[in-house]
PDB file of N, CA, C and O in Angstrom:
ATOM      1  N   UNK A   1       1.049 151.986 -68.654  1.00  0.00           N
ATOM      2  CA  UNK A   1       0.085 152.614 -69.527  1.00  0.00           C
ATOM      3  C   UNK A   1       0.808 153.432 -70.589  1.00  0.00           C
ATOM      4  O   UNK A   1       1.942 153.873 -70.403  1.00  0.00           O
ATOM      5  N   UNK A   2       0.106 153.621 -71.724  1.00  0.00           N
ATOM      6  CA  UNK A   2       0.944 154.377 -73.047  1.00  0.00           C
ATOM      7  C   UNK A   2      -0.253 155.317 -73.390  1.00  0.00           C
ATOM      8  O   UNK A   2      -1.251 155.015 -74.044  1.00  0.00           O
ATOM      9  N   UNK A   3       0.005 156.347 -72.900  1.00  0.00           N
ATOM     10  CA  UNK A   3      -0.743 157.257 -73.264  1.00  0.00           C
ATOM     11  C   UNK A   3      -0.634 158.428 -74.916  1.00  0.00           C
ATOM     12  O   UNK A   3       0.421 158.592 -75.528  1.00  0.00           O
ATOM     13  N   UNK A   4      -1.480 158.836 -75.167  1.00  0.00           N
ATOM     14  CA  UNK A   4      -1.535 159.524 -76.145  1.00  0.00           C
ATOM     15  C   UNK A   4      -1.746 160.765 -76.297  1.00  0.00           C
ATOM     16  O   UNK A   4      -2.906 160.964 -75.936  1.00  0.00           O
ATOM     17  N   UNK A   5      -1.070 162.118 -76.774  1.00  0.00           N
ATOM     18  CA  UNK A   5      -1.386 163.408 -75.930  1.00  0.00           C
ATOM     19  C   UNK A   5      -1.576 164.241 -76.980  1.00  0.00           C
ATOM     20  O   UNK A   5      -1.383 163.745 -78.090  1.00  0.00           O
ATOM     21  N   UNK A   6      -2.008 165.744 -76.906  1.00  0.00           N
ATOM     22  CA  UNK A   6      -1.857 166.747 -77.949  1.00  0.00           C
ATOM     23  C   UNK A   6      -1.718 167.976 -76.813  1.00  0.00           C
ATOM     24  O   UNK A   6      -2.432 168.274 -75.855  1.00  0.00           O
ATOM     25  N   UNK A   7      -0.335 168.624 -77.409  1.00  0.00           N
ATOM     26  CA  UNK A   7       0.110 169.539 -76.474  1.00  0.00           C
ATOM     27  C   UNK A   7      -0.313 171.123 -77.091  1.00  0.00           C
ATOM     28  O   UNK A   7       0.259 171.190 -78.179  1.00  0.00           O
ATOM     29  N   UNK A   8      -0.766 171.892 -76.945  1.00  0.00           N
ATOM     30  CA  UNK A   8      -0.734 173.322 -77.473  1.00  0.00           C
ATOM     31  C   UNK A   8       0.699 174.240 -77.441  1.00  0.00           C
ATOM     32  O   UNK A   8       1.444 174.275 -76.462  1.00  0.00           O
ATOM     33  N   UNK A   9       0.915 174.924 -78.624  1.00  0.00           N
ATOM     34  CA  UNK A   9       1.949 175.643 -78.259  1.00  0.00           C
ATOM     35  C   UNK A   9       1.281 176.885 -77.817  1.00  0.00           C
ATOM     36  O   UNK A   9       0.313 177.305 -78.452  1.00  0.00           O
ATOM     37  N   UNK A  10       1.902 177.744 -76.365  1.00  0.00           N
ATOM     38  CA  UNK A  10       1.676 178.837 -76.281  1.00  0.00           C
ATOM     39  C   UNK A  10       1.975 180.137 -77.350  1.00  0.00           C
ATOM     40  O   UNK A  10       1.321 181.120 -77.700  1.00  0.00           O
ATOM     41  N   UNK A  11       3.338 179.589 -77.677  1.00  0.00           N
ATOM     42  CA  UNK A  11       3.972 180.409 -78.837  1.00  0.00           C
ATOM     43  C   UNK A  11       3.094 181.155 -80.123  1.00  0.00           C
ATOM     44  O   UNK A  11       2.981 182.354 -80.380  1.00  0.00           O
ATOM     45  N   UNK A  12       2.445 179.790 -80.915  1.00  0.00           N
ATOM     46  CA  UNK A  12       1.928 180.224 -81.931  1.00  0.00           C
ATOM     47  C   UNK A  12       0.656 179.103 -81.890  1.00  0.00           C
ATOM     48  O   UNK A  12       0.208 179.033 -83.035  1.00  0.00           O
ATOM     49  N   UNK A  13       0.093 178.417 -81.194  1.00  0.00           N
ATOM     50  CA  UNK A  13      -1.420 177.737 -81.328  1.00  0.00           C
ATOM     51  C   UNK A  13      -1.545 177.046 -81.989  1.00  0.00           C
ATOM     52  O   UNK A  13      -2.646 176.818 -82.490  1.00  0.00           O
ATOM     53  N   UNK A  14       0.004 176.120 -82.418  1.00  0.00           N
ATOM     54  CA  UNK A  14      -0.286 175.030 -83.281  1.00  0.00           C
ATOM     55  C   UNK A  14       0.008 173.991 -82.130  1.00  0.00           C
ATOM     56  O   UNK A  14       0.481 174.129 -81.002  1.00  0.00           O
ATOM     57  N   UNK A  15      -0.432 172.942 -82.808  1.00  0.00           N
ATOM     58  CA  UNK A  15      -0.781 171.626 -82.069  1.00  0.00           C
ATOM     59  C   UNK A  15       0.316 170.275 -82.164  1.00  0.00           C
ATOM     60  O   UNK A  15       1.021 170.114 -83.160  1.00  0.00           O
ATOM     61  N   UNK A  16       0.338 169.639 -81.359  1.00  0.00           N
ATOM     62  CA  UNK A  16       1.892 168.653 -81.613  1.00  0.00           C
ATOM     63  C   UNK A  16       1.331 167.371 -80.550  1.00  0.00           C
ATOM     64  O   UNK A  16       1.424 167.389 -79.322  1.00  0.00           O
ATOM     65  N   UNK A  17       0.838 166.471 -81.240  1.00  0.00           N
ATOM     66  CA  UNK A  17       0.348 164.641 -81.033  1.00  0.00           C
ATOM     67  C   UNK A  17       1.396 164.236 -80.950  1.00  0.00           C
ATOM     68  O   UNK A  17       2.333 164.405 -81.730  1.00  0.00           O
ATOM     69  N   UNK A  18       1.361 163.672 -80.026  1.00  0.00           N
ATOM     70  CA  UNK A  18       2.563 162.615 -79.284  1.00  0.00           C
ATOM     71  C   UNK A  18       1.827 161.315 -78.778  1.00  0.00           C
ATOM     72  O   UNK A  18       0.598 161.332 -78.707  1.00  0.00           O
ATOM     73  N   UNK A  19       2.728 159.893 -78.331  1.00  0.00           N
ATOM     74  CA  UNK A  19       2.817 158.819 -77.569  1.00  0.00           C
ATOM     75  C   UNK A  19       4.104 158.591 -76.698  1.00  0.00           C
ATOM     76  O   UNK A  19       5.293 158.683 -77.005  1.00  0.00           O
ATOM     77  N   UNK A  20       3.352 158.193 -75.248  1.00  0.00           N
ATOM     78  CA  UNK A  20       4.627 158.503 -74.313  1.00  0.00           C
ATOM     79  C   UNK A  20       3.871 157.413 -73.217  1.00  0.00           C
ATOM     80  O   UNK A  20       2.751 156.903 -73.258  1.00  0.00           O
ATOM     81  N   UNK A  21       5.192 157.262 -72.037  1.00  0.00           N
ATOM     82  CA  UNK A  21       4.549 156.438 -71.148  1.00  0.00           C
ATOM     83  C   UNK A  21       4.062 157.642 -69.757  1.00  0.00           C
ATOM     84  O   UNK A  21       3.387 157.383 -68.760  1.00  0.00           O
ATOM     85  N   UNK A  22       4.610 158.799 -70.110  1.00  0.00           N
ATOM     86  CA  UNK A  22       4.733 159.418 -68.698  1.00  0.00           C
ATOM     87  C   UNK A  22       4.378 160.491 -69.093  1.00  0.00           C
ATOM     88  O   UNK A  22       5.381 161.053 -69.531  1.00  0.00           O
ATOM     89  N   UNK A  23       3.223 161.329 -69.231  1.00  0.00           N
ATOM     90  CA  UNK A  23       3.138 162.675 -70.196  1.00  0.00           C
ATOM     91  C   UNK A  23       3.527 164.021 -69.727  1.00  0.00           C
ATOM     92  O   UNK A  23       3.962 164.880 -70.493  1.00  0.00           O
ATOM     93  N   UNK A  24       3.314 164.247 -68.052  1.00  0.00           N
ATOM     94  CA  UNK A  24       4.265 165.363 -67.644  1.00  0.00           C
ATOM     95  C   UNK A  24       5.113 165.389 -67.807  1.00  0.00           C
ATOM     96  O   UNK A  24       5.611 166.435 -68.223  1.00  0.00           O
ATOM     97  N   UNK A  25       6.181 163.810 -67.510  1.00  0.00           N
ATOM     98  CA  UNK A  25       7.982 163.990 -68.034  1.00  0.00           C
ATOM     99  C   UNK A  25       7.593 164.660 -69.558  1.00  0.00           C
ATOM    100  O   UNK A  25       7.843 165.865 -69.539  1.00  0.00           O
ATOM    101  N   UNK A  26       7.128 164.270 -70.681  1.00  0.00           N
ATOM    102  CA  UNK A  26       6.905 164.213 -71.691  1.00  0.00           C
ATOM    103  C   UNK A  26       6.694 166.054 -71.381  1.00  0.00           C
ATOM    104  O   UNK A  26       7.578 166.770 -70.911  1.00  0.00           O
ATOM    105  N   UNK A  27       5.740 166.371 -71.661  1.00  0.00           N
ATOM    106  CA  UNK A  27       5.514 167.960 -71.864  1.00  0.00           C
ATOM    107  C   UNK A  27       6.385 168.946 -70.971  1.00  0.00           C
ATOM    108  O   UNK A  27       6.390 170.173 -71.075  1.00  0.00           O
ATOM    109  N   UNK A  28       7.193 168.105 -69.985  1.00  0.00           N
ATOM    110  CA  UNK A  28       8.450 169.125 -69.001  1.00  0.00           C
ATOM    111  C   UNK A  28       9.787 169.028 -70.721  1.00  0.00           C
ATOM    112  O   UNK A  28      10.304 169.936 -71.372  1.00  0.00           O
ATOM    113  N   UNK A  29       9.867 167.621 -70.844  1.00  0.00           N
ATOM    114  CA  UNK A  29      11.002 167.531 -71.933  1.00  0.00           C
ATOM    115  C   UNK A  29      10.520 168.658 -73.099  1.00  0.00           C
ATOM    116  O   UNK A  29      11.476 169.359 -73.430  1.00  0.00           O
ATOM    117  N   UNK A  30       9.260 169.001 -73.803  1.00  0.00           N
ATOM    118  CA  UNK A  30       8.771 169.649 -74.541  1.00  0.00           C
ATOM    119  C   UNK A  30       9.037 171.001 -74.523  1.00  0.00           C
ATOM    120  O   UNK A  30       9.420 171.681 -75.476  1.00  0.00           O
ATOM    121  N   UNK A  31       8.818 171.360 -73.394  1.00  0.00           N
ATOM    122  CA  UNK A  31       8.792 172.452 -72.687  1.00  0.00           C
ATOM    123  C   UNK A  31      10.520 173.138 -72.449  1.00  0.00           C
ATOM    124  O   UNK A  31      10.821 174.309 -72.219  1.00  0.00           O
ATOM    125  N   UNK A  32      11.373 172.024 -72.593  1.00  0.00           N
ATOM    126  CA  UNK A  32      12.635 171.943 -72.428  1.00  0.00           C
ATOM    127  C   UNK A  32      13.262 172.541 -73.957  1.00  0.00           C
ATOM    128  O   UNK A  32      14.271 173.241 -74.047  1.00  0.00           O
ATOM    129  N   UNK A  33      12.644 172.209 -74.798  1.00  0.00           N
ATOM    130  CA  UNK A  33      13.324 172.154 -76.063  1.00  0.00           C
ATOM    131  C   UNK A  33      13.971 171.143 -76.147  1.00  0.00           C
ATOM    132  O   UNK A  33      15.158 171.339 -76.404  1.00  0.00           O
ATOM    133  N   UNK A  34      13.594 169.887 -76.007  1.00  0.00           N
ATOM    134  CA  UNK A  34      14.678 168.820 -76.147  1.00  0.00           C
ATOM    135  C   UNK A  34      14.599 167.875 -77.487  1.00  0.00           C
ATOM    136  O   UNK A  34      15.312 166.925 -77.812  1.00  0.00           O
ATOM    137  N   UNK A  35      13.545 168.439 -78.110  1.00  0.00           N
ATOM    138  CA  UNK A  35      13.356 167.964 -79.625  1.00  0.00           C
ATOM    139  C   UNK A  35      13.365 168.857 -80.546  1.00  0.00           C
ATOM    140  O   UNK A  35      12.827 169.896 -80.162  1.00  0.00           O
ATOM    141  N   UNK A  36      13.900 168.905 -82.016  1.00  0.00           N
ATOM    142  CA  UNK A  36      13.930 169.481 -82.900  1.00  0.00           C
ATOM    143  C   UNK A  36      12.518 170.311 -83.265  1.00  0.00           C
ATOM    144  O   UNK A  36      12.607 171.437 -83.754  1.00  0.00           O
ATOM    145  N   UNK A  37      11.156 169.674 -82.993  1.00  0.00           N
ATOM    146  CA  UNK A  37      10.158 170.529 -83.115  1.00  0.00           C
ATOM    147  C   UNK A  37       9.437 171.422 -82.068  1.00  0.00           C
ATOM    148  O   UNK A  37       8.689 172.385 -82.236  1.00  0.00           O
ATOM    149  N   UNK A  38       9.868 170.840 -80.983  1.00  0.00           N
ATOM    150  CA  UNK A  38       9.469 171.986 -79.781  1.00  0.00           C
ATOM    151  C   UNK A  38      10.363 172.636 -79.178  1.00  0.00           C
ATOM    152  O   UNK A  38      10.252 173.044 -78.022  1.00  0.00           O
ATOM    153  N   UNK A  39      11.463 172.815 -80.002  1.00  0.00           N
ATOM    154  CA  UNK A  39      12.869 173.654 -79.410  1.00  0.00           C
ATOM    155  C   UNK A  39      11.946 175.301 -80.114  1.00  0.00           C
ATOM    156  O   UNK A  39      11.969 176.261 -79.343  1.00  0.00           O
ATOM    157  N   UNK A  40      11.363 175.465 -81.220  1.00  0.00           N
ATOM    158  CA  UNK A  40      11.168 176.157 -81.655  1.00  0.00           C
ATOM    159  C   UNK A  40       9.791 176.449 -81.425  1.00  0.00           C
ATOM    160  O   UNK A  40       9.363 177.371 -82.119  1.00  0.00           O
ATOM    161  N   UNK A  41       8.926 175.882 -80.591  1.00  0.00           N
ATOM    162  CA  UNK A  41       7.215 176.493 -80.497  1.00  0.00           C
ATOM    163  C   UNK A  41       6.933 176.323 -78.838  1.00  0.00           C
ATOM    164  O   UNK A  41       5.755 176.420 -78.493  1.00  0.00           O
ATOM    165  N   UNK A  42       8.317 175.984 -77.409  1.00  0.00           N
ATOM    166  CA  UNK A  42       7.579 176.152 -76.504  1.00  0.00           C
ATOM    167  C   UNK A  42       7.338 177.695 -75.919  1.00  0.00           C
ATOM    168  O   UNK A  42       7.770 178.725 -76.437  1.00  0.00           O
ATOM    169  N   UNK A  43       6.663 177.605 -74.895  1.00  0.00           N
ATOM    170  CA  UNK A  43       6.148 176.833 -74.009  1.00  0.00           C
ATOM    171  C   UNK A  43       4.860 176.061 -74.916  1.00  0.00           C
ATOM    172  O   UNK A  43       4.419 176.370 -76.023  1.00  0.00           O
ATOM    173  N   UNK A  44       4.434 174.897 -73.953  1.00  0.00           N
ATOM    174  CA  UNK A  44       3.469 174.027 -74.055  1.00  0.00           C
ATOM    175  C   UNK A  44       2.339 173.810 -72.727  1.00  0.00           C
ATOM    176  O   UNK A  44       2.581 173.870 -71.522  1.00  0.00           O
ATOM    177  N   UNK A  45       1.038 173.539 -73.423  1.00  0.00           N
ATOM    178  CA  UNK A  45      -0.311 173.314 -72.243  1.00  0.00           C
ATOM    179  C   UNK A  45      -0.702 171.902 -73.257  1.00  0.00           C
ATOM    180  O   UNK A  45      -0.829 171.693 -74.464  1.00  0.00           O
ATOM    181  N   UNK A  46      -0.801 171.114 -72.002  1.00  0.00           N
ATOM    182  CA  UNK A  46      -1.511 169.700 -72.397  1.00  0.00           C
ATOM    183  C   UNK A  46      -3.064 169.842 -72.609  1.00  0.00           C
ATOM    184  O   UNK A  46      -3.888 169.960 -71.701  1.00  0.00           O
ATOM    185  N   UNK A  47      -3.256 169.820 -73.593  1.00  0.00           N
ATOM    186  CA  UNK A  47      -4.837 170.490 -73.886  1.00  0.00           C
ATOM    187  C   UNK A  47      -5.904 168.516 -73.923  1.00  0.00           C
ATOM    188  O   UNK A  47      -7.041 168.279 -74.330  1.00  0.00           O
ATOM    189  N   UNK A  48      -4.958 167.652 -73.375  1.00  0.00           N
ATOM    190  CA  UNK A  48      -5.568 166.407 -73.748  1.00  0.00           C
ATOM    191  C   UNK A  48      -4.512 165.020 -73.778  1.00  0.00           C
ATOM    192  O   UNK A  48      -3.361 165.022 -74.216  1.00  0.00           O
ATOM    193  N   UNK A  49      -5.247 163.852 -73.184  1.00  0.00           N
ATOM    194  CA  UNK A  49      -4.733 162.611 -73.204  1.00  0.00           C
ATOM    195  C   UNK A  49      -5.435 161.407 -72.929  1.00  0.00           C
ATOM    196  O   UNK A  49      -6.522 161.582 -72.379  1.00  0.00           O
ATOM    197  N   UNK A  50      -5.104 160.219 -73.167  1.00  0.00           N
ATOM    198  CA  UNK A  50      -5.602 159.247 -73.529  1.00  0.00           C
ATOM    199  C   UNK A  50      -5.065 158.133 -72.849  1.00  0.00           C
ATOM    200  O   UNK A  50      -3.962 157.853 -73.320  1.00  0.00           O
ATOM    201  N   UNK A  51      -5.396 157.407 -71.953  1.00  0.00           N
ATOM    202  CA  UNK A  51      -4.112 156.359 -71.909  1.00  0.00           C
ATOM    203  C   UNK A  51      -4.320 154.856 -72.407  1.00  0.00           C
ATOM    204  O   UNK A  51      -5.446 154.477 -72.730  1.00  0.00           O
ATOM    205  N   UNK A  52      -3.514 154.238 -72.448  1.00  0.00           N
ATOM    206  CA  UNK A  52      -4.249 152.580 -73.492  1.00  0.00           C
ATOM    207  C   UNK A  52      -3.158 151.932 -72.749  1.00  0.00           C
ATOM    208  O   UNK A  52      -2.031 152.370 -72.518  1.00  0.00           O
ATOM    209  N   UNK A  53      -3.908 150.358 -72.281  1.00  0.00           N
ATOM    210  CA  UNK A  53      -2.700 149.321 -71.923  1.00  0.00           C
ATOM    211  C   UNK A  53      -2.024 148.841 -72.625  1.00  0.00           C
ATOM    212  O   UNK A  53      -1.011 148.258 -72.239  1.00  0.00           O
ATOM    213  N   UNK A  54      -2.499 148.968 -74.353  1.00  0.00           N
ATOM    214  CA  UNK A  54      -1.742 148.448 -74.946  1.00  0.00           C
ATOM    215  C   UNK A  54      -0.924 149.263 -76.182  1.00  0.00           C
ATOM    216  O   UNK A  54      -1.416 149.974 -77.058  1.00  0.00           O
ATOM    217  N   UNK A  55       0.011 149.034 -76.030  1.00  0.00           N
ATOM    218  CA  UNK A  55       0.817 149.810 -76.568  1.00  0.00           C
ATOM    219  C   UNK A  55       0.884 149.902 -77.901  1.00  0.00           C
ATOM    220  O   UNK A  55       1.246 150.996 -78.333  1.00  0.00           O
ATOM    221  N   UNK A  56       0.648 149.098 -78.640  1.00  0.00           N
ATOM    222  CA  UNK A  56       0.482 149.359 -80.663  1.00  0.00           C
ATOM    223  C   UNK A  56      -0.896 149.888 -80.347  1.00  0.00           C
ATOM    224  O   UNK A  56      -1.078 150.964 -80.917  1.00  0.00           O
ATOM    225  N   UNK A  57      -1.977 149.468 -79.592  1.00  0.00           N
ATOM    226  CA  UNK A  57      -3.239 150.391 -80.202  1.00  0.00           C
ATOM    227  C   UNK A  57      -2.944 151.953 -79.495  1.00  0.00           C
ATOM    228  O   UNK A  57      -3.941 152.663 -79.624  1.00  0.00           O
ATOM    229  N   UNK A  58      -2.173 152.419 -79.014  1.00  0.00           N
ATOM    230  CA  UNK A  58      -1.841 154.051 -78.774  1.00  0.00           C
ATOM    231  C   UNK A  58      -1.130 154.408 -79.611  1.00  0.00           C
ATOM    232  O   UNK A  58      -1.249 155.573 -79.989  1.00  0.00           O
ATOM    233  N   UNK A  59       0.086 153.368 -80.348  1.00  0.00           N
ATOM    234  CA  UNK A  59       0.657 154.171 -81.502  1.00  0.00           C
ATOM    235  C   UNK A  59      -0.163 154.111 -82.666  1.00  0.00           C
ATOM    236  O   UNK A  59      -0.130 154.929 -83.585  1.00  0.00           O
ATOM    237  N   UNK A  60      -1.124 152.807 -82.565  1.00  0.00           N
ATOM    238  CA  UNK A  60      -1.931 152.928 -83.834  1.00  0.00           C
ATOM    239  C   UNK A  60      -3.142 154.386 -83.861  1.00  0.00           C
ATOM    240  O   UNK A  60      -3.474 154.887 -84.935  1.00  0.00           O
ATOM    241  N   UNK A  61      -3.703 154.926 -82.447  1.00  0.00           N
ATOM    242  CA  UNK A  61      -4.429 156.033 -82.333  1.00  0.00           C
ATOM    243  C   UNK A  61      -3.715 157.365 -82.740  1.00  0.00           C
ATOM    244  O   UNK A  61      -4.279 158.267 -83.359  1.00  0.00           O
ATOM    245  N   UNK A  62      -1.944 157.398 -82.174  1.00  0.00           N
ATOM    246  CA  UNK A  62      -1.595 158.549 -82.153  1.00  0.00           C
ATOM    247  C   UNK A  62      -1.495 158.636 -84.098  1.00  0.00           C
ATOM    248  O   UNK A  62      -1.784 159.664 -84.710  1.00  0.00           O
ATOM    249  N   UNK A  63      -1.147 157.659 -84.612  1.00  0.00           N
ATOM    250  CA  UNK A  63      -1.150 157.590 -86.542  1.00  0.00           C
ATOM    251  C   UNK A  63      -1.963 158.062 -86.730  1.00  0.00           C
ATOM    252  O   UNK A  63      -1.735 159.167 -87.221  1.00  0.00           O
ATOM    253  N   UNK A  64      -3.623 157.698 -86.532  1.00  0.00           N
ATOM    254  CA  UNK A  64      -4.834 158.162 -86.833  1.00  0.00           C
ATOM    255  C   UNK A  64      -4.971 159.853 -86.519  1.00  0.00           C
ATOM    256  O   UNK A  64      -5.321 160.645 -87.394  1.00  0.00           O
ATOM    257  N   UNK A  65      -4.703 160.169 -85.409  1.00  0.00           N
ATOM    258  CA  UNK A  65      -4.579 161.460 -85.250  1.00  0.00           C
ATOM    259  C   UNK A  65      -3.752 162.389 -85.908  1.00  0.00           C
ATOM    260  O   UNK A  65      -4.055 163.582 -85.891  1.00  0.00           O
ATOM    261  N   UNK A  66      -2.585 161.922 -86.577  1.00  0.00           N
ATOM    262  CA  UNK A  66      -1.848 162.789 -87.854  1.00  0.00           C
ATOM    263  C   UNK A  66      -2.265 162.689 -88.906  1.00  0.00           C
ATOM    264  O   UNK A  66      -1.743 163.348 -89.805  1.00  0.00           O
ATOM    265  N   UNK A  67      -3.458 161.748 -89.204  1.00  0.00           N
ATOM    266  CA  UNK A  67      -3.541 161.871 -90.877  1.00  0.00           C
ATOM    267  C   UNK A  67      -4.852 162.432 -91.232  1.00  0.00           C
ATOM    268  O   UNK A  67      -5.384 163.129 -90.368  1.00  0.00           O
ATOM    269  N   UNK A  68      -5.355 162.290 -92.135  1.00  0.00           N
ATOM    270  CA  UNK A  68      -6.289 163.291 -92.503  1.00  0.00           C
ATOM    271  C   UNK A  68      -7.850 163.638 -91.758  1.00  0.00           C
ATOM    272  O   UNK A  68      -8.269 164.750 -91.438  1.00  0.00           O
ATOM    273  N   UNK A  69      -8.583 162.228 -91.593  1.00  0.00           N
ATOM    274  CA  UNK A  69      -9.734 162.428 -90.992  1.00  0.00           C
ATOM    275  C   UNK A  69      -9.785 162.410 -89.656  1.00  0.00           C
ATOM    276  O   UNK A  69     -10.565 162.991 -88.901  1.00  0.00           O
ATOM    277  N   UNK A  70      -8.551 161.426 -89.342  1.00  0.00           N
ATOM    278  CA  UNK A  70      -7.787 161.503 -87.464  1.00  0.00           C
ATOM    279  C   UNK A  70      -7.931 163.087 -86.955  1.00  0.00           C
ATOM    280  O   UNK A  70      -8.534 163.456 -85.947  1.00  0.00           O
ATOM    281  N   UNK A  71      -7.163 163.992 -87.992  1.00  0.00           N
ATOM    282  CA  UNK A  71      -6.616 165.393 -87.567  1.00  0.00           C
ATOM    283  C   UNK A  71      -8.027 166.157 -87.632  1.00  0.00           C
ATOM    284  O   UNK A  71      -8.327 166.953 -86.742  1.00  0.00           O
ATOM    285  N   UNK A  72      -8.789 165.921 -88.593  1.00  0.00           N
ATOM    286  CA  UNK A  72     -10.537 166.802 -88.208  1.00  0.00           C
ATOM    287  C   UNK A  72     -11.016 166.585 -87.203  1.00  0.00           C
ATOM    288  O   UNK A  72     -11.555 167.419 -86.476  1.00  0.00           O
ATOM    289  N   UNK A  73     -10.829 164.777 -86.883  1.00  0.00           N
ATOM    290  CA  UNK A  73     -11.326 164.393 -85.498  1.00  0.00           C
ATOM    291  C   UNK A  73     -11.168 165.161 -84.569  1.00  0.00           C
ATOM    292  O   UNK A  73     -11.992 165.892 -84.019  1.00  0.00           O
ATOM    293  N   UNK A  74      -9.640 164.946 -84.288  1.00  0.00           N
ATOM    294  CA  UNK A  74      -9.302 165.844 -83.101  1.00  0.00           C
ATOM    295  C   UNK A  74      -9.312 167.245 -83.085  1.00  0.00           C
ATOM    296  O   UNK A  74      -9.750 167.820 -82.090  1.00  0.00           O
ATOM    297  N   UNK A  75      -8.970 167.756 -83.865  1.00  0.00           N
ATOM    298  CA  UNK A  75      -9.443 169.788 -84.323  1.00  0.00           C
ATOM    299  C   UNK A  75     -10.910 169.640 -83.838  1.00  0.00           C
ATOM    300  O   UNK A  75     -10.977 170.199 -82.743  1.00  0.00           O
ATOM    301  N   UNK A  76     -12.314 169.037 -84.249  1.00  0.00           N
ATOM    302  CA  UNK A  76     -13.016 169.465 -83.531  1.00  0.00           C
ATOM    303  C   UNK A  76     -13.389 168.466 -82.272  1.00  0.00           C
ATOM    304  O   UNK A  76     -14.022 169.188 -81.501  1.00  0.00           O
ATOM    305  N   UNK A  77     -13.323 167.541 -81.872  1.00  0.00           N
ATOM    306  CA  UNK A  77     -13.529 167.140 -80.355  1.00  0.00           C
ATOM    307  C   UNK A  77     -12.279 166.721 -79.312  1.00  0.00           C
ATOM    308  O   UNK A  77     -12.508 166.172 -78.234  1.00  0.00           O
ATOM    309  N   UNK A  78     -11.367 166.945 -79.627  1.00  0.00           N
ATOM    310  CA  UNK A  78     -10.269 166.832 -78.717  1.00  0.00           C
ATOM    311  C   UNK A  78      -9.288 168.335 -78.054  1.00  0.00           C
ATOM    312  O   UNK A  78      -8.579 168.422 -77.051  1.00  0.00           O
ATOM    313  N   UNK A  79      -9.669 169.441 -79.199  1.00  0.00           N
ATOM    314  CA  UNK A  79      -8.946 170.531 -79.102  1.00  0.00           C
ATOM    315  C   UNK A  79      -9.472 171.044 -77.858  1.00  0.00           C
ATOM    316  O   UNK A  79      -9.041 172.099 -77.394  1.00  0.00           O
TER     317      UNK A  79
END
C-alpha cells in the first residue's frame, strides 16, 4: 500500500504532505530530522492518511494536495 500523509509540526503548526509506503517509519524518520525540511520544524503529529494500491494515483493525490485548490482542500477537510 502507498499511502499519503500530512504531518503537523508541533514546533510552529505548519503542515508537511508526504507519500510513503510505511507512515510511522515515515513520521519516526521526520521526527528524526532526517530531511532538510523537518530537521528544522520537528517534533511531528500525523494529523491524517490515506492509503492507495496504486502507487502513481497516491503520488498523483499527494501533487494535488500541494497545489492550489488540493491545499484549500485539505486546510479545510483533512486538517
Amino acid at each position: 500500500m502507498h499511502c499519503v500523509y500530512i504531518l503537523k509540526s508541533l514546533k510552529d503548526g505548519s503542515y508537511y504532505t508526504g507519500c510513503t509506503e510505511n507512515v510511522q517509519k515515515r513520521l519516526i524518520e521526520h521526527n528524526a530530522g532526517s530531511s532538510p525540511y523537518s530537521s528544522t520544524k520537528a517534533p511531528f503529529e500525523l494529523v491524517w492518511h490515506c492509503a492507495f494500491q496504486d502507487k502513481s494515483k497516491a503520488l498523483a493525490f499527494e501533487k494535488y494536495l500541494k497545489q492550489g485548490s488540493g491545499f484549500a482542500f485539505a486546510k479545510k477537510h483533512l486538517h
